[in-house]
TORMIZA-39262 format. One record per residue (C-alpha): residue in one letter; y, z, x. Coordinates in pm, 1 decimal. Last residue first. Layout:
   residu          Y          Z          X
        A          Y          Z          X
...
***
This chain:
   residu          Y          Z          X
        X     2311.0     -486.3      345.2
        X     2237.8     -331.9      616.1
        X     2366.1      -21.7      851.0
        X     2224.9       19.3     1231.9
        X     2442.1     -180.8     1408.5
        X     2483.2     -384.1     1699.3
        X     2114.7     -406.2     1885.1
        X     2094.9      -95.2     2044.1
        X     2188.3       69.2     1680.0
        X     1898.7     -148.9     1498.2
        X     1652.4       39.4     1760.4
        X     1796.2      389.3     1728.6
        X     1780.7      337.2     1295.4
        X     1409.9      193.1     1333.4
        X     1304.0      530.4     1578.0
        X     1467.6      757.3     1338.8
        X     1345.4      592.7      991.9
        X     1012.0      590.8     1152.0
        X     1066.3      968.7     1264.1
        X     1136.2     1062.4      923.6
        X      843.2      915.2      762.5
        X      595.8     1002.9      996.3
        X      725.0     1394.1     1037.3
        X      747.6     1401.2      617.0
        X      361.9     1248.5      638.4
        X      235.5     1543.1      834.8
        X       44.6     1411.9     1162.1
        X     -266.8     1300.5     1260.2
        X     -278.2     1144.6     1594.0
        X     -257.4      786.5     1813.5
        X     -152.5      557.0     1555.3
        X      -19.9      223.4     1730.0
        X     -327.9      -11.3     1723.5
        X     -433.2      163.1     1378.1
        X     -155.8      -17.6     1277.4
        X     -416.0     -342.1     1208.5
        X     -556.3     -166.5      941.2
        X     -743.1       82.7      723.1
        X     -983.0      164.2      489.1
        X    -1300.4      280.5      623.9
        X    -1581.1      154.9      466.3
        X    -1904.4      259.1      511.5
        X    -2216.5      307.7      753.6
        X    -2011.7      389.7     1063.3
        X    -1744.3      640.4      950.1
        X    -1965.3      905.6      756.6
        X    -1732.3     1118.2      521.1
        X    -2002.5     1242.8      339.9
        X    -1920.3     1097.6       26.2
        X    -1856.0      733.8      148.9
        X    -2220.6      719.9      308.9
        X    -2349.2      821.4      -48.7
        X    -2196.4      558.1     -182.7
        X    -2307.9      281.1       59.8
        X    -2672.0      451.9       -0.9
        X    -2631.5      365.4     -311.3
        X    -2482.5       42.3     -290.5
        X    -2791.1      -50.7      -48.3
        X    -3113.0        9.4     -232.0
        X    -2977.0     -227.4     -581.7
        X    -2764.1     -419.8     -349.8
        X    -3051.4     -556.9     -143.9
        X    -2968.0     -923.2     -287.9
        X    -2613.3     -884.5     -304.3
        X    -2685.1     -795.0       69.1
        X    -2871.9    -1094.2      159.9
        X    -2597.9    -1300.5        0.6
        X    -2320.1    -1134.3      176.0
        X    -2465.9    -1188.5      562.3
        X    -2176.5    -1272.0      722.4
        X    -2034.0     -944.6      718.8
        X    -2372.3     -737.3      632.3
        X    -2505.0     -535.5      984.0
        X    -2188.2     -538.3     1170.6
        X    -1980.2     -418.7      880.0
        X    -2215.5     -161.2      797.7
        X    -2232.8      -81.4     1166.2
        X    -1842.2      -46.5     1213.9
        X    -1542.5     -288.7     1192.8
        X    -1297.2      -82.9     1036.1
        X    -1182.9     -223.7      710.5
        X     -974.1     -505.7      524.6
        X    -1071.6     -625.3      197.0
        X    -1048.0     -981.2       88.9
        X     -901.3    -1073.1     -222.2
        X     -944.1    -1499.0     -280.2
        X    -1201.1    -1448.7     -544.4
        X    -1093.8    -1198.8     -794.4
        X    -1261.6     -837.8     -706.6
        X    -1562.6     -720.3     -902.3
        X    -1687.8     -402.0     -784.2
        X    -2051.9     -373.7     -720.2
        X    -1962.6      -78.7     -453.1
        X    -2198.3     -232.6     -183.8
        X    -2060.1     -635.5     -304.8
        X    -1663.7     -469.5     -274.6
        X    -1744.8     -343.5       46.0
        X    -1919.8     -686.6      184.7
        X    -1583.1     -887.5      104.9
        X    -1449.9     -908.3      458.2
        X    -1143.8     -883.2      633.5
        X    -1178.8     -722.1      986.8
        X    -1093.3     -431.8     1181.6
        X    -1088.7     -259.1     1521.4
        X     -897.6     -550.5     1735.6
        X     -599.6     -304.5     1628.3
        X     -699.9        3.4     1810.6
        X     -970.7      251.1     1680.5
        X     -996.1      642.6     1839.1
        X     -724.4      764.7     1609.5
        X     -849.2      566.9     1307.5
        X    -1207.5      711.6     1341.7
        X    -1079.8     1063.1     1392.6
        X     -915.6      998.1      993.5
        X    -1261.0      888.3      926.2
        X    -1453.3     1146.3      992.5
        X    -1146.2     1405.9      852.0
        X    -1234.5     1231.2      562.4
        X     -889.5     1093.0      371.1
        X     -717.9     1235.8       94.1
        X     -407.2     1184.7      240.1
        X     -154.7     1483.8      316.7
        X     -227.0     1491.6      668.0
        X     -157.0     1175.4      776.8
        X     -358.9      901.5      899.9
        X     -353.6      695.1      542.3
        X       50.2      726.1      590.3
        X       25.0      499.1      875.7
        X     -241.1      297.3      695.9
        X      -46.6      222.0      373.1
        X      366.6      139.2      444.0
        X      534.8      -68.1      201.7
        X      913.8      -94.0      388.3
        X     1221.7     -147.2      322.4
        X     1532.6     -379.0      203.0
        X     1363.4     -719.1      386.9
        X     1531.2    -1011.2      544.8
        X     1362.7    -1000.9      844.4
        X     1587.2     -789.4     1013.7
        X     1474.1     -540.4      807.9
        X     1097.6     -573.1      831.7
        X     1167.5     -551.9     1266.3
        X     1312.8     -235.8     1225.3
        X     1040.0     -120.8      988.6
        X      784.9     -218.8     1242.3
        X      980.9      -69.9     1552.2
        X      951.7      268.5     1354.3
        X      619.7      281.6     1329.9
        X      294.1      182.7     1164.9
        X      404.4     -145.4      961.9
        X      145.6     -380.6     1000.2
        X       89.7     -510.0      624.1
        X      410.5     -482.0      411.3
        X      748.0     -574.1      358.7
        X      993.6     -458.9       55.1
        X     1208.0     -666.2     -126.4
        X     1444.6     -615.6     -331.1
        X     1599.8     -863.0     -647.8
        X     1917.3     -883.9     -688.2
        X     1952.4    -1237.1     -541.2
        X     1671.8    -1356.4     -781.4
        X     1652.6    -1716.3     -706.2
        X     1836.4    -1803.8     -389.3
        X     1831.0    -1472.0     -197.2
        X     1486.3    -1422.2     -367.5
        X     1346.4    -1754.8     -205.3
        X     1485.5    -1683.8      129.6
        X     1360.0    -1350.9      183.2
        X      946.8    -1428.1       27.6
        X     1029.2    -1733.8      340.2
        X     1140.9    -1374.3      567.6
        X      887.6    -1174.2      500.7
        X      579.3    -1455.9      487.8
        X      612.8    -1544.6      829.9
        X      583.8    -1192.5     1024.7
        X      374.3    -1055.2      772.4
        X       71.5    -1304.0      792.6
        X      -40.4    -1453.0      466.9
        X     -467.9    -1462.1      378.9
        X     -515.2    -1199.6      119.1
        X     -498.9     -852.7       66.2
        X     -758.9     -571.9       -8.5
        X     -733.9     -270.2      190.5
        X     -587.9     -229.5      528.3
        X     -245.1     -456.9      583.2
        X     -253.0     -726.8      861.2
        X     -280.0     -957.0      576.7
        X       65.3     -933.2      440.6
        X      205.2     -810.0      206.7
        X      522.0     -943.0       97.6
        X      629.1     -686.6     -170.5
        X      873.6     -738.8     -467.4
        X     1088.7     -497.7     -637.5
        X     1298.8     -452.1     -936.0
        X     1035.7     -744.6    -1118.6
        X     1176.7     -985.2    -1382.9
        X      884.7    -1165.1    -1499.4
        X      995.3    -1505.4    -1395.5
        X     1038.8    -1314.3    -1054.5
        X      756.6    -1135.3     -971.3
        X      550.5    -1520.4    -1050.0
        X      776.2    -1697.9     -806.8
        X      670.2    -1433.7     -531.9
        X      284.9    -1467.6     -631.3
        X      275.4    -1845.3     -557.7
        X      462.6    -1718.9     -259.5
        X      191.8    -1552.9     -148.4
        X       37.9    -1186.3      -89.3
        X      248.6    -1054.8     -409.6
        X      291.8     -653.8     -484.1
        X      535.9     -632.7     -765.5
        X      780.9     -300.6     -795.6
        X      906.1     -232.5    -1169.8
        X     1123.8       12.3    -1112.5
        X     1051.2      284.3    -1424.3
        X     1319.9      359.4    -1712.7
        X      989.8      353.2    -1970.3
        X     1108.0       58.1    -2148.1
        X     1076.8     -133.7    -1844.6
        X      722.2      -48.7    -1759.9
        X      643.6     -101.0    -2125.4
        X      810.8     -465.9    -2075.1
        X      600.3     -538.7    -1759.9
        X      265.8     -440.5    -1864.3
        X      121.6     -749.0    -1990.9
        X      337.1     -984.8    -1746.3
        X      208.8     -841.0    -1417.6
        X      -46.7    -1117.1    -1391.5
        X     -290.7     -991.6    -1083.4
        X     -387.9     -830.1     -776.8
        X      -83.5     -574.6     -741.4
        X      158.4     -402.1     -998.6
        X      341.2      -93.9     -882.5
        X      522.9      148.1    -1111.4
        X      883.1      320.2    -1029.9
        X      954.0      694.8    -1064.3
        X      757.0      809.7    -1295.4
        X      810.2      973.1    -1607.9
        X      499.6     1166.1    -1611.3
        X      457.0      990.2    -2021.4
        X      443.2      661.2    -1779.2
        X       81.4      798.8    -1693.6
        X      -64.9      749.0    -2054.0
        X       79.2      451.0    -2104.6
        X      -40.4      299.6    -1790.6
        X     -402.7      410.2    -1863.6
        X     -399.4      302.8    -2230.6
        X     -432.9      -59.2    -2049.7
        X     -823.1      -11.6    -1961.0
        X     -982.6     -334.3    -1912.1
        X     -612.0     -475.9    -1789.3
        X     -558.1     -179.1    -1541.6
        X     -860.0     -354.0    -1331.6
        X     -676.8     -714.5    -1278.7
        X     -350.4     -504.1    -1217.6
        X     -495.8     -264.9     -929.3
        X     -236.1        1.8     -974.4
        X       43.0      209.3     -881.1
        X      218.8      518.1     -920.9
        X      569.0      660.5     -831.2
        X      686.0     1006.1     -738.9
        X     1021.7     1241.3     -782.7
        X      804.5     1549.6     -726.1
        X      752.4     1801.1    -1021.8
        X      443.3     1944.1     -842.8
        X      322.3     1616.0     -709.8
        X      -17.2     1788.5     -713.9
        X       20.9     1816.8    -1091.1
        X       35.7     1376.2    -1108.1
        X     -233.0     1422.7     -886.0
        X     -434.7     1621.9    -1162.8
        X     -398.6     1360.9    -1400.5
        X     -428.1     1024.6    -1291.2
        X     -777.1     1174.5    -1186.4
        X     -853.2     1269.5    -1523.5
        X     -773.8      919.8    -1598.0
        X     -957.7      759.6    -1370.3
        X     -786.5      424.9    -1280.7
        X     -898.7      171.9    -1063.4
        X     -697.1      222.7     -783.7
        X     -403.1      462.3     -954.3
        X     -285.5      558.1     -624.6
        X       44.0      786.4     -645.3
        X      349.9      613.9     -515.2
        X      605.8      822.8     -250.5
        X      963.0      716.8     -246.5
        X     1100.1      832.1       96.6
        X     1375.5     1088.4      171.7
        X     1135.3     1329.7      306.1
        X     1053.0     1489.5       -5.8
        X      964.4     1138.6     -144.8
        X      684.8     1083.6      113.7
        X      561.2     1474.6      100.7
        X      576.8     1402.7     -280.0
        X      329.3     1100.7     -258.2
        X      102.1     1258.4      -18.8
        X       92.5     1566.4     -237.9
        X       26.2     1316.2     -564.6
        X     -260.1     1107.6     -436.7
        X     -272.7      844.5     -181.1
        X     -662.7      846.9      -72.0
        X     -880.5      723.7     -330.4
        X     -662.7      397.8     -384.3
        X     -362.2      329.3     -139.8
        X      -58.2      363.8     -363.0
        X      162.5      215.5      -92.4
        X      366.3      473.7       63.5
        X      794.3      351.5       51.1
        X     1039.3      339.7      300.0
        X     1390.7      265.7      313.0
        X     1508.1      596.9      379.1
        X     1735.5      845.6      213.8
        X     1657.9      720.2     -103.5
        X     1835.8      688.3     -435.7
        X     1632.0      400.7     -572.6
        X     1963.7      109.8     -591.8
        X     2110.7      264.8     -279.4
        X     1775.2      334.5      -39.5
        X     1652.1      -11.1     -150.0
        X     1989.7     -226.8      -97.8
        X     1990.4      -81.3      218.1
        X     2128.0      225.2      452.1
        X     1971.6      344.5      742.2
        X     2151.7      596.9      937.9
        X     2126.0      778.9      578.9
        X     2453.2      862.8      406.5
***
């Protein structure tokens, strides 16, 4: 038995109550297996979905019990993707940014957990009419794109309204969670586990820059903002009310607040966005993390993050009464 036992470590047969978030571009499959070899469920990144991609990560997992997960509004322009990757047998799928209820019954009939990302509670009541495993409050401390709900609140009111309207239904928290405190804290908030992105972002196993891995290291958690100006550099579409959070640097300085003028400059300034991204250069793209950047201080394996989370959260819990939930 792990010193932290939940709903989520019984009904996914975990050893911890923690799960990566398929951060796009940078969680593929030997991130994802580190997380599940440490007792973890680890979820691949579909982002936008590359197929070939898709592909060799799923081989990185090297027969790793792993999950995937995807932008939903994006997956919808290319829905052969999901049935291609649920021939990997994965683990559980995660929806996010958009009506789960196209993919939902192929999910099912594939044995995955169906695991539904929601950043309000508008998005809560939608996970459960279509019968999600798994929901996740994310909230907007998280890097990456996210919306307007703080963690803290939105836990335990996403809590309430699953204990009275889908009591089996788990729920993980998400957005600030960088140590073991965090996932201590997630739990006694009504929560089964944890979604944890930029932690696991700063670990070895990502496919992160090492530019922008130092970046993270040397940033604390007044170091980001939510803005839309990487999605106008990249041209990529995102639904109005998805903001993404980033490292405040000198592309951020130079366009946040200033999105029409780069729309306008797009044509000269998404490719040298791109090209910025490439090399790895921290202060004239995005660098996708956030607020735990406060409490990341190194670079680390992501089976020594995992485990010592679960550690630090279990010794917390246990000073205050107990360290087993329900």
């Amino acid at each position: 038995m792990t010193a932290l036992a939940t709903r989520l470590t019984r009904n996914l047969d975990l050893r911890h109550p923690i799960v990566s978030a398929p951060m796009a571009f940078a969680g593929g499959g030997a991130l994802a297996a580190a997380v599940s070899r440490a007792g973890g469920l680890g979820l691949i990144g579909g982002g936008y979905g590359d197929p070939a991609w898709l592909e060799q990560q799923f081989a990185a997992a090297d027969g790793a019990r792993v999950g995937v997960g995807f932008i939903t509004w994006s997956l919808r322009k290319s829905p052969s993707l999901l049935t291609d990757v649920l021939k990997h047998r994965p683990a559980a799928v995660m929806l996010s940014f958009g009506d789960p209820r196209p993919f939902a019954d192929e999910i099912r009939g594939a044995g995955a957990t169906l695991i539904c990302q929601c950043q309000d509670m508008a998005h809560v009541m939608d996970a459960v009419e279509v019968g999600a495993d798994v929901v996740v409050a994310q909230g907007a401390e998280a890097g990456g794109h996210g919306a307007l709900r703080g963690t803290l609140a939105f836990v335990p009111e996403a809590a309430d309204h699953l204990a009275q309207h889908a009591p089996r239904t788990l729920l993980l928290a998400a957005g600030g969670i960088g140590d073991g405190r965090a996932l201590a804290a997630a739990l006694m908030l009504g929560a089964d586990g944890v979604l944890v992105g930029t932690r696991l972002w700063a670990s070895a196993e990502a496919l992160v820059k090492e530019r922008h891995h130092r970046a993270i290291v040397e940033t604390d958690g007044d170091g980001t903002l939510r803005t839309r100006v990487p999605d106008i550099a990249r041209q990529i579409p995102w639904p109005r009310g998805f903001t993404a959070r980033v490292r405040r640097n000198a592309f951020t300085d130079r366009w946040h607040g200033r999105e029409d003028a780069l729309e306008a400059a797009v044509a000269e300034e998404g490719p040298r966005y791109r090209q910025a991204f490439e090399a790895g250069d921290p202060d004239h793209t995005a660098v996708w993390f956030g607020e735990a950047a406060g409490v990341i201080h190194s670079i680390e394996p992501a089976g020594t993050i995992v485990e010592r989370m679960a550690a630090e959260a279990a010794a917390r819990l246990r000073s205050h009464g107990g360290a087993t939930l329900s």
